[in-house]
Every structure is written in structure tokens, then in C-alpha cells.
C-alpha positions in Angstrom: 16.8 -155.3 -25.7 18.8 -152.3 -25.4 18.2 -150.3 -21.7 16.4 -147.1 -22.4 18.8 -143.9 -21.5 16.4 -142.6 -18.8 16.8 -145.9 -16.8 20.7 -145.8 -17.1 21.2 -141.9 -16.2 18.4 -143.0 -12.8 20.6 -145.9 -11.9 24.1 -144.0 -12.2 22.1 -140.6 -10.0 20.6 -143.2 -7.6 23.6 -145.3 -7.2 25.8 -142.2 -6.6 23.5 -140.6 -4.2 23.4 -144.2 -2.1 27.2 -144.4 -2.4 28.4 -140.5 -1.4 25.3 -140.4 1.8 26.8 -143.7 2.7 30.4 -143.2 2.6 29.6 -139.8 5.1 27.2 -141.3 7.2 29.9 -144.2 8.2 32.8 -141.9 8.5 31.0 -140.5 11.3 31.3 -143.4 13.9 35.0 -143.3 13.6 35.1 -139.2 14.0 32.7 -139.5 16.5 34.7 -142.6 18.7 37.7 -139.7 18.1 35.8 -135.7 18.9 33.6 -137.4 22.1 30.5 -135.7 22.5 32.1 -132.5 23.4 33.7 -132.7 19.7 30.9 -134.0 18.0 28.3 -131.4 19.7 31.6 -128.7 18.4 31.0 -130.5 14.5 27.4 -130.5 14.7 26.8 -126.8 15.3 29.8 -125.9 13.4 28.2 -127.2 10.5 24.5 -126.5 11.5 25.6 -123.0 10.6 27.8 -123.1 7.8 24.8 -125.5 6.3 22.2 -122.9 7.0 24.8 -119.8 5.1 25.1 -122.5 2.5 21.3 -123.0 1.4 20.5 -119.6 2.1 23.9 -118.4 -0.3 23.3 -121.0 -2.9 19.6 -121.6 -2.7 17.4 -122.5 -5.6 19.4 -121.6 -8.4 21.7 -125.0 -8.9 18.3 -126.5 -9.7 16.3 -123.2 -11.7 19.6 -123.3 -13.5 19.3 -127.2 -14.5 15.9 -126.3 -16.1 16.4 -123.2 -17.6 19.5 -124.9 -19.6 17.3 -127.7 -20.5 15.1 -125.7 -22.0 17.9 -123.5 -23.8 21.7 -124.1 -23.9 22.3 -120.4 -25.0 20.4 -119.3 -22.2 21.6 -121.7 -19.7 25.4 -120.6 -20.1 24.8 -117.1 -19.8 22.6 -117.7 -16.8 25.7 -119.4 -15.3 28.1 -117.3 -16.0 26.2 -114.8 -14.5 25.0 -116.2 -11.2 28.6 -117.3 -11.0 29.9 -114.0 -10.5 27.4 -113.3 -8.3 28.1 -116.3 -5.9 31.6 -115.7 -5.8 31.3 -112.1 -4.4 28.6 -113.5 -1.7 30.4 -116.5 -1.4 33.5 -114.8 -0.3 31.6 -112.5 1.8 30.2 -115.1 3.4 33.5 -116.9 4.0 35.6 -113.4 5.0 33.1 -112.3 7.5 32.9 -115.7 9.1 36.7 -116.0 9.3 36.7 -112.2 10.9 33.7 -112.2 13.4 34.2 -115.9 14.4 34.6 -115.4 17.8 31.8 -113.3 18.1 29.4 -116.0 16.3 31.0 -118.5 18.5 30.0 -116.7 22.0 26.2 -116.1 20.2 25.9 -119.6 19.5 26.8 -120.3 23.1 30.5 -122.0 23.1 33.6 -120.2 22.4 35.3 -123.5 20.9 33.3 -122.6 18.0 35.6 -120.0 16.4 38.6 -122.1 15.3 35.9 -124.5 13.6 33.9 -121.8 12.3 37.1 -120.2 10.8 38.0 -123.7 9.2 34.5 -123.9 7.5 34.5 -120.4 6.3 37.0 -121.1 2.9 34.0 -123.6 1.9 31.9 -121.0 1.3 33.9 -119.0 -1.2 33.8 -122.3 -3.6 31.1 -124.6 -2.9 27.6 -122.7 -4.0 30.2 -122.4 -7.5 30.1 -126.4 -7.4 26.5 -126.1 -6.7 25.8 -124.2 -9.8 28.5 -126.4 -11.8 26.3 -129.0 -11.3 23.4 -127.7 -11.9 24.0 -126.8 -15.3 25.6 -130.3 -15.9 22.2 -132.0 -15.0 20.6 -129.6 -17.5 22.8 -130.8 -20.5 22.3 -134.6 -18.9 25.7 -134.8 -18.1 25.4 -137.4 -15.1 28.2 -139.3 -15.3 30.3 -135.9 -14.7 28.4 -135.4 -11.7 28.3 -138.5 -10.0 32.0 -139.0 -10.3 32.5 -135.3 -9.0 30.5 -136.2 -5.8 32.1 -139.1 -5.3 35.5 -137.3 -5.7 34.6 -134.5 -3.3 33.2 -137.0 -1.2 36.6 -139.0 -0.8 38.9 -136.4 -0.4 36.6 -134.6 1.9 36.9 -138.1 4.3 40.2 -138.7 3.6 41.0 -134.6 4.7 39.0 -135.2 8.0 40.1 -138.0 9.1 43.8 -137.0 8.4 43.3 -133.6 10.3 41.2 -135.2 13.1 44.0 -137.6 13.8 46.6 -135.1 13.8 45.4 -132.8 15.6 43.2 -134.2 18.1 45.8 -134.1 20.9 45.5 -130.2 20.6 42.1 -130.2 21.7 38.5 -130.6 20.8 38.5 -127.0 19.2 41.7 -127.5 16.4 40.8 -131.3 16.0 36.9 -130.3 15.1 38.4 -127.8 12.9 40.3 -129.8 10.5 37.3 -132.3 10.4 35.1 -129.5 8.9 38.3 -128.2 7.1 37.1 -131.4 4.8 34.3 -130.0 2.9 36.8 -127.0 1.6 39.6 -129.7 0.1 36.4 -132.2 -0.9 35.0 -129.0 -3.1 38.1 -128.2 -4.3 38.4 -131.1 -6.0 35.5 -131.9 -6.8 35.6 -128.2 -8.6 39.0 -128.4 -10.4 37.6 -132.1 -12.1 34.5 -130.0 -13.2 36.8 -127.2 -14.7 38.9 -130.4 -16.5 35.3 -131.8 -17.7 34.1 -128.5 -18.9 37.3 -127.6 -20.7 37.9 -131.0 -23.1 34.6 -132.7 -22.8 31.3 -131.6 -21.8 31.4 -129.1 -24.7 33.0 -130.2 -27.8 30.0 -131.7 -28.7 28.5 -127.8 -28.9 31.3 -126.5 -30.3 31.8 -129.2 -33.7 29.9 -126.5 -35.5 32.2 -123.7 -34.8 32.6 -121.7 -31.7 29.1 -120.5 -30.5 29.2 -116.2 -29.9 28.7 -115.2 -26.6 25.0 -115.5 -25.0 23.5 -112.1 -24.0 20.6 -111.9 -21.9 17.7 -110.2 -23.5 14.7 -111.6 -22.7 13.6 -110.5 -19.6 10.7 -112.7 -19.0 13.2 -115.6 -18.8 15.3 -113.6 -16.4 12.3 -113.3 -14.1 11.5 -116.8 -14.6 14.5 -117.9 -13.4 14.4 -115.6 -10.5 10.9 -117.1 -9.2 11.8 -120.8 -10.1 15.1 -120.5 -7.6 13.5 -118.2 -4.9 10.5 -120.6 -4.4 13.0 -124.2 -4.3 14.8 -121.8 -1.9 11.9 -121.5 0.3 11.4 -125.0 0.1 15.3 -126.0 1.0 16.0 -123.2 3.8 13.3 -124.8 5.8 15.4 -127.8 7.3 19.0 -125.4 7.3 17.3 -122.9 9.1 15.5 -125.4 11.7 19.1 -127.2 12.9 20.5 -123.6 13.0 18.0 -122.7 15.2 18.4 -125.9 17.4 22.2 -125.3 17.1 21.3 -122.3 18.8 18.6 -122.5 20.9 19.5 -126.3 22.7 22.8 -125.5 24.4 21.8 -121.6 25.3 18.4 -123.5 27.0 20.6 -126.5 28.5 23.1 -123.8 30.1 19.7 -122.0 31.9 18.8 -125.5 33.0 21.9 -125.0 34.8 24.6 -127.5 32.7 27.8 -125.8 31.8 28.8 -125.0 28.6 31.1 -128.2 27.8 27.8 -130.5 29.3 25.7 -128.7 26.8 27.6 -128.6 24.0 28.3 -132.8 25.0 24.3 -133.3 25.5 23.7 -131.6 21.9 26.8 -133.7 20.6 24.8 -137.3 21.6 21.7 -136.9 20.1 21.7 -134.5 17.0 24.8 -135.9 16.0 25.5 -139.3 17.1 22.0 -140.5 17.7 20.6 -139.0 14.7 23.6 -140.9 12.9 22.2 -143.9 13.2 19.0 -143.3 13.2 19.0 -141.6 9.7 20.7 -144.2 8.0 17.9 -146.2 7.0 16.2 -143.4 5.1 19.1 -143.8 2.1 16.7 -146.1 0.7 13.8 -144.0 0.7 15.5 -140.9 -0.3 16.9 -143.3 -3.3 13.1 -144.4 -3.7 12.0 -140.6 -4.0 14.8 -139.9 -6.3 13.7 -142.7 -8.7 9.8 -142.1 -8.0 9.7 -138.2 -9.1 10.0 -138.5 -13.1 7.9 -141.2 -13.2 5.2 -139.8 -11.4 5.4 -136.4 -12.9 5.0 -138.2 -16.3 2.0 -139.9 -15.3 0.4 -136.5 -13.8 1.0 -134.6 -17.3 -0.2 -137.1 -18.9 -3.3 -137.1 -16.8 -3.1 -141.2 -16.2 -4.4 -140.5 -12.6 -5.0 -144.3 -11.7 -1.3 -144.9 -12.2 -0.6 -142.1 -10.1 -2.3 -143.4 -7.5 -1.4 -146.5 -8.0 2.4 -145.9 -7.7 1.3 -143.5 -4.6 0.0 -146.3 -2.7 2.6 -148.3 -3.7 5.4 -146.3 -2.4 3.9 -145.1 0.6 3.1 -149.0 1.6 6.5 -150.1 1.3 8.0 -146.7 2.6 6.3 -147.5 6.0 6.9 -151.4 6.1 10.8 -150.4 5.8 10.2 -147.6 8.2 8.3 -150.0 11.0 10.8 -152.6 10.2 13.8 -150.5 10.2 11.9 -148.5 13.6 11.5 -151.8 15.4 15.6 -152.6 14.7 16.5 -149.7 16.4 14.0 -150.0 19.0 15.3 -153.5 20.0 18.9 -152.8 19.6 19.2 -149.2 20.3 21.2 -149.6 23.3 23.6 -152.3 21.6 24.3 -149.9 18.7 25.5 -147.3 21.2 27.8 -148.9 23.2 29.4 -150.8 20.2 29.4 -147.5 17.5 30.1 -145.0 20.6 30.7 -146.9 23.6 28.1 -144.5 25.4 25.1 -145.7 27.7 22.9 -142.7 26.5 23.4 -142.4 22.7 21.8 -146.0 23.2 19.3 -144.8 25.0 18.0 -141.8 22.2 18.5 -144.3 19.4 16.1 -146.1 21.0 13.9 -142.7 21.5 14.2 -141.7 17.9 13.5 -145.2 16.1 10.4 -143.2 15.0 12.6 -141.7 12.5 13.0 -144.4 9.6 9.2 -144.1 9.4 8.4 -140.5 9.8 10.8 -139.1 7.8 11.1 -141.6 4.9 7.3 -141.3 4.6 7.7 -137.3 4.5 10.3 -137.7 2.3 8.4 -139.8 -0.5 5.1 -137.9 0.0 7.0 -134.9 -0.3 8.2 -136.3 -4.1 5.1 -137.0 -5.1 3.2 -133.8 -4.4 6.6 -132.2 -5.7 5.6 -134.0 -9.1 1.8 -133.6 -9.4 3.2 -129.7 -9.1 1.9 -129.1 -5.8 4.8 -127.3 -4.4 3.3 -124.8 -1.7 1.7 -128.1 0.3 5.3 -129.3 1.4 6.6 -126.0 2.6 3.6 -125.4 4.7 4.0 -128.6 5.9 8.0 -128.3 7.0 7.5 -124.7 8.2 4.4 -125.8 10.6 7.2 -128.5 11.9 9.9 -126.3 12.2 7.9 -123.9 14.3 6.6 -126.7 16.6 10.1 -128.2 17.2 11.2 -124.8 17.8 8.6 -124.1 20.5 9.4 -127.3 21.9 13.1 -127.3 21.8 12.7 -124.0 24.0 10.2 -124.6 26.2 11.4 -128.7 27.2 14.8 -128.1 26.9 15.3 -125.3 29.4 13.5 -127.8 32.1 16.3 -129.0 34.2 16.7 -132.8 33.7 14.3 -132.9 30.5 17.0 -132.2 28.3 17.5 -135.1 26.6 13.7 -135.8 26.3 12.8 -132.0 25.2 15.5 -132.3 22.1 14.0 -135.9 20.9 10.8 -134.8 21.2 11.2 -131.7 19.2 13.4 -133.7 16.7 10.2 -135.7 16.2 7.7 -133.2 16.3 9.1 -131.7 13.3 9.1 -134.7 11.1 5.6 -136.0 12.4 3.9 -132.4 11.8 5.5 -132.2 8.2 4.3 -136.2 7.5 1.1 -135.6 8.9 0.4 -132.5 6.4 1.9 -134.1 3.0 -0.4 -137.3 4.3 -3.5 -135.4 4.7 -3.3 -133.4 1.3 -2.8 -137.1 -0.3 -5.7 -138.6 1.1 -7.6 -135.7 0.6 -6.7 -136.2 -3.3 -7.7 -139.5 -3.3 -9.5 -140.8 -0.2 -8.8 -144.7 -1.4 -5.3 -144.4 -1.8 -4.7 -145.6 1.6 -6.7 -148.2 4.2 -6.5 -147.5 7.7 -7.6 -150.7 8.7 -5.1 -152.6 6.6 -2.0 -150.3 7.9 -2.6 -151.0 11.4 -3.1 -154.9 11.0 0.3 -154.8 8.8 2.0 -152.4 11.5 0.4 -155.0 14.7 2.0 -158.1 12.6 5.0 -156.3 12.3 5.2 -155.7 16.0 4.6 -159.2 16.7 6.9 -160.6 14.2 9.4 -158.5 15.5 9.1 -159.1 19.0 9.1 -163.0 18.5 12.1 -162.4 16.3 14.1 -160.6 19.6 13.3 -163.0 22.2 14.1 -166.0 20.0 17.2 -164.6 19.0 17.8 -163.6 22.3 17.4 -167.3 23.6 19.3 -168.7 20.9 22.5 -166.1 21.4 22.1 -167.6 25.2 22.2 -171.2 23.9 24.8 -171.3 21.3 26.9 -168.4 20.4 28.1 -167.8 24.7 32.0 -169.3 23.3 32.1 -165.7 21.2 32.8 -162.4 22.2 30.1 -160.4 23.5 30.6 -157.9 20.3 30.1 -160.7 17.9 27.2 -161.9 19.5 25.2 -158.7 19.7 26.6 -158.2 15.6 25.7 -161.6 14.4 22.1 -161.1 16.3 21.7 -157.5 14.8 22.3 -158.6 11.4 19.8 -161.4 11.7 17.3 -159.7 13.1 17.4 -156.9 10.2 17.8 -159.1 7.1 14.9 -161.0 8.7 12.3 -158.2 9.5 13.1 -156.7 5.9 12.3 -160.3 4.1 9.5 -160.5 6.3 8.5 -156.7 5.1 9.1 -157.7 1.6 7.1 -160.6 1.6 4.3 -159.2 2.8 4.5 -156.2 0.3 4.9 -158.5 -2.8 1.7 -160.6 -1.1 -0.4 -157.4 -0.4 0.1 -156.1 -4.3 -0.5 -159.6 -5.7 3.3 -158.7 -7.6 4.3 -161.5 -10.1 8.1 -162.0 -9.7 8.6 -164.6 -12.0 5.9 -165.4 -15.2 
């Protein structure tokens, strides 16, 4: 039987998506062993606010373009070529008016090693929003094979740029060294652009053009103009949420750490540790639920427009159940092991210690993440934005109040790092049961999360007892790797297990 179209274009989006987050999440341990936490506090709010110019440049319209060309070629070009010309004049805006006022961004984001960095970032904004929209229009023709190979292009170059430049320069000082690392995303999009150009010229559209060469699209209809406007302003909305809360972090942390009395270098280091190594680590494991929300959307969506509610909540419950077995089992990993991952990734005491702060975060934000999906495709868009703009405010109230109390500033950061994912979850979890008040069992999700507690916590102390026993001969890195890996591939059988008993799931008829 021949594998339906749909299923291969998922597979090649997912499998990209898991390869490019993968490959950039890695390459940070590496950077990060090189920068410090000076450098990697430089990096983060270097690209906290070239992130936030980025969303709030580019916004909705990749995606409002992908439908709008879906729904009419014709249309679709003319929309791009359009919105093009419009994001290369704010897109070099943007990037001239960072290069020029860097130093003046630099001392208002609280460190003056910011403006070589800032001005290294700046040439990424002239071109990438133009990739962004590339792309968009790509996905509308269901051109996925272009696109995934153009992220994984732009993603190689882009690591191979910064670790080049890192390496080179990093005997010049954290400033020029953090600087050609976010030099990266400029060459990566550069790339990744000129193999889009190649794609559009001899490939993507012969197949329009076998007919004869199509006359030039005009926009006339003015209801789809406005369409198109809403559609990107309100994904906007949605996207400039999480931008705009790191910016304000970015922001906000080292000013408050500074009037806790810290210097400048100790804030900028404090900042480094745990919104950019710590949260390294502990973001990893939600690739597979982003890749699990990626995959869930159509086929949800399909089932809401078809009105086959019991499917919907079927797959609901489903997703959500094994979202927060991964997230407990994936929470309970870093709990136990926080401290190990720290000294062997970083070789610093208190990155181990907020890994072990933050192991909330597999849970929390992969089950914000997939509720976010599916209220995203029963068409339910407002619920998620109040939910991430209700967190954003609370971390930000947080991150300003705790943060500014001398000696609470690691605790005030983690705490408002949480607070925003927990208030978001919370909401999209509420307006879910609320739909369906069987969807979920209370009872049944606290004796799974207990069992997974006690599973886990036999599982540390026997491996603990057992690394004692028999593996003393090996290096003490090897030891605490060998235990690590066991102790993960273990908990996530155990979660499987007991997610393929739970559902009564036939693997084998």
C-alpha cells in the first residue's frame, strides 16, 4: 500500500523540525564551555532582542501568506512580492538603525559589551523576515522538501559560521567573540536564501509555467487584502508574546541584579547561567512534544470540521496523557541529575543547581505547547494568547520584584521563568476541561505521577548503588554518563508502558 502524501510531507516537516532544534540546541554546550557565563549572558540578550525585532518585523505574514497562496496561486505571488518590498525597507531599517544606535541600545539594556554583538546581529535583519516569507509561500504551494532542506542548510552554515568566529576570535574578548557567534544567523540566512532563489528559479515553478508564462498578478480584490491583513496581525499577536517576554527579561534581570548591588559583568554572568545554559538543557526534552504538536494540528483540525467530537477528545486525552508522562519522566531526569549535567556540559556548580530548579519545564511547557495546538485547531485562537499574555505579565512582575532582592537572584529569575509557563498551561488546561469535563481524571493523573515518583526514585538509588559496586574502575565522567543514560531510557519505557497499558493500545494483532 502506497503511503498517502499527507503522511510523507508530516514526516519530512517533523523530521526537519527535530533535526535543525537539535543540531542548535547541541551547539550550545560547546559555545557555552567557550563564551563562560559572561559570554553566554552577552549571546542571550544579544539575541533576546534581535528575536523580539524579528517577530515583531516579520510577524504573521510567513504563515497568512501560506494560506492565502493555498487558497489562490495568483494571489499568493502578488501578495509576496508585495510584502517583500515592504520587509526589505523595514528590514533594513531595522538592521541600519541597530548598527548606528548600538551603543546606545547596549547601555539601555544594561552592559556596554552589547554593541559589537548587537552590530553583528543587525545584517540578519535586512534578509531573514525575506526567508521567512520565502517559506511561507513554499508551504502554501506544498513545497516541503524545499523548505526542509533550506533549514537544514541555514542551520549548518549558521553552526559552522559560529563556531568558526567564536574560536577565532575569542582571545579578543567576550564582546568580538559573542559577536561572530550571532554573526551566524546572517551567513545561515544567506544561504539558506540564495538555495531558495536557485529553487524558485528552475524548479518550484515550471510546473505553473508548462502552460505558458502566467501575466502578472494585480491586486484587486480588497476583501482579500484585508483578509490577509487580519490573518497575519492576529498570529502576530499570538507569536510576539514569548519575543517580547525574553526582551523584557533581557532587560529587566541584569538592570534589577545591578540594584541588588552585583556589577555589571556578575549580572550579565548570573543571566548567562540560567536563561541560557540552564534553560539549554532543560528545553531539550520538549523537541518531542513540539514534534507531537506539529503532527497533532491537521489531524485534529480535521476531526473538528468534521464535527467527529469524540475523536477529538479522544486524541485530546491522548496527547495530553503522554505529553505529561514524558514531561514527569523527563522532569524527574533532570531533577536527579541536574547537578551532574552541569558540571559535565558546563563545568559550573550552579547551572547544576537551576537545572535542577527548572526540571518543571519538560512538563509545563510541553503540556502548554500541545494544548496550545489543539485549541489552535478547534479555531479557538484568542484562549492561547490570553493565556501567554496573563504569563508574561506574571513573570514580569516577578522577575522585578524577586530579582532586585539581594541574594534572591537566582531564585527570582527561575521562579518567574516558571510562572510564565505554569499560568499559560493552567489557562489552555482550564478552557479544555471546561469543553469536555471527562477528557481528563484527576485521580488517575496523580496515581500515574506518585508511581512515576516512586519508580524514579528506586531507579536513582539502585543505580546509585550499583555505579558504587561495579563501575568504580571507570572514570568518574563515564560513570555519571553510563548512569544518566540508563536512568532515562528506563523512566521513558517505564512511561511508555504504562501509556500503551492505560489506553488498552494493541501493538501487534
Amino acid at each position: 500500500m502506497r503511503v498517502p502524501v499527507f503522511l510523507k510531507q508530516l514526516a519530512l516537516r517533523t523530521s526537519a523540525i527535530l533535526i535543525v532544534k537539535t543540531i542548535g540546541a547541541l551547539i550550545r554546550i560547546p559555545l557555552f564551555r567557550l563564551l563562560g557565563a559572561e559570554g553566554v549572558g552577552l549571546y542571550q540578550m544579544t539575541y533576546s532582542y534581535y528575536g523580539f525585532l524579528l517577530t515583531f518585523i516579520s510577524g504573521g505574514f510567513p504563515t497568512a501568506l501560506s494560506f492565502m497562496t493555498a487558497k489562490n496561486l495568483g494571489q499568493g505571488k502578488a501578495f509576496l512580492k508585495v510584502t517583500t518590498f515592504f520587509f526589505m525597507i523595514a528590514g533594513t531599517v531595522a538592521g541600519v538603525i541597530s548598527y548606528l544606535f548600538a551603543s546606545d541600545i547596549a547601555v539601555f539594556m544594561g552592559d556596554r559589551q552589547l554593541m559589537l554583538p548587537i552590530q553583528y546581529v543587525a545584517p540578519a535583519l535586512c534578509i531573514v523576515p525575506i526567508l521567512s516569507l520565502m517559506r511561507g509561500f513554499l508551504q502554501g504551494i506544498e513545497q516541503y522538501g524545499s523548505i526542509a532542506v533550506s533549514e537544514i542548510v541555514e542551520q549548518m552554515v549558521r553552526v559552522g559560521t559560529m563556531l568558526a568566529l567564536t574560536l577565532l576570535w575569542i582571545g579578543y574578548g567576550n564582546s568580538l567573540a559573542v559577536g561572530g557567534t550571532v554573526f551566524g544567523a546572517f551567513t545561515g540566512a544567506a544561504s539558506a536564501l540564495i538555495f531558495l532563489l536557485f529553487i524558485f528559479r528552475f524548479r518550484d515553478f515550471q510546473q505553473y509555467q508548462k502552460g505558458g508564462r502566467l501575466s502578472p498578478p494585480v491586486l484587486t480584490i480588497l476583501p482579500d487584502v484585508s483578509s490577509y491583513l487580519k490573518m497575519a496581525m492576529a498570529i502576530l499577536a499570538t507569536r510576539l508574546i514569548v519575543p517580547l517576554s525574553e526582551f523584557l527579561d533581557a532587560v529587566i534581570i541584569p538592570h534589577r541584579l545591578q540594584d541588588a548591588g552585583l556589577s555589571a559583568s556578575q549580572a550579565t554572568g548570573i543571566f548567562g547561567e540560567v536563561s541560557g545554559m540552564a534553560t539549554t538543557i532543560v528545553y531539550l526534552p520538549t523537541l518531542i512534544t513540539a514534534a507531537l504538536s506539529h503532527t497533532l494540528a491537521a489531524k485534529i483540525a480535521e476531526d473538528w470540521k468534521e464535527e467527529e467530537y469524540t475523536s477529538v477528545f479522544r486524541r485530546t486525552r491522548l496527547a495530553v496523557q503522554l505529553t505529561w508522562m514524558w514531561g514527569t519522566g523527563s522532569g524527574l531526569f533532570l531533577f536527579f541529575y541536574g547537578k551532574n549535567l552541569g558540571f559535565l556540559l558546563f563545568d559550573n556548580p550552579f547551572v547544576g543547581e537551576a537545572i535542577r530548579y527548572l526540571a518543571l519545564i519538560p512538563l509545563l511547557t510541553g503540556i502548554r505547547e500541545v494544548t496550545t495546538t489543539i485549541l489552535w485547531a478547534q479555531d479557538e485562537k484568542k484562549e492561547p494568547l490570553i493565556g501567554l499574555v496573563a504569563g508574561m505579565v506574571c513573570s514580569v512582575v516577578l522577575s522585578y520584584v524577586l530579582v532586585g532582592i539581594p541574594g534572591f537572584g537566582y531564585e527570582g529569575i527561575i521562579i518567574s521563568i516558571l510562572s510564565l509557563e505554569a499560568v499559560a498551561m493552567l489557562w489552555n488546561f482550564r478552557i479544555i476541561k471546561k469543553q469536555n469535563n471527562t477528557v481528563f481524571s484527576a485521580s488517575s493523573i496523580v496515581n500515574e505521577v506518585i508511581g512515576m515518583l516512586l519508580i524514579g526514585w528506586c531507579l536513582f538509588q539502585m543505580l546509585h548503588c550499583l555505579g558504587e559496586m561495579y563501575m568504580l574502575f571507570l572514570p568518574q565522567y563515564v560513570q555519571e554518563g553510563v548512569k544518566m543514560s540508563l536512568f532515562y531510557m528506563i523512566i521513558v519505557l517505564y512511561a511508555i508502558i504504562r501509556f500503551i497499558k492505560a489506553n488498552k493500545i494493541k501493538l501487534f494483532l
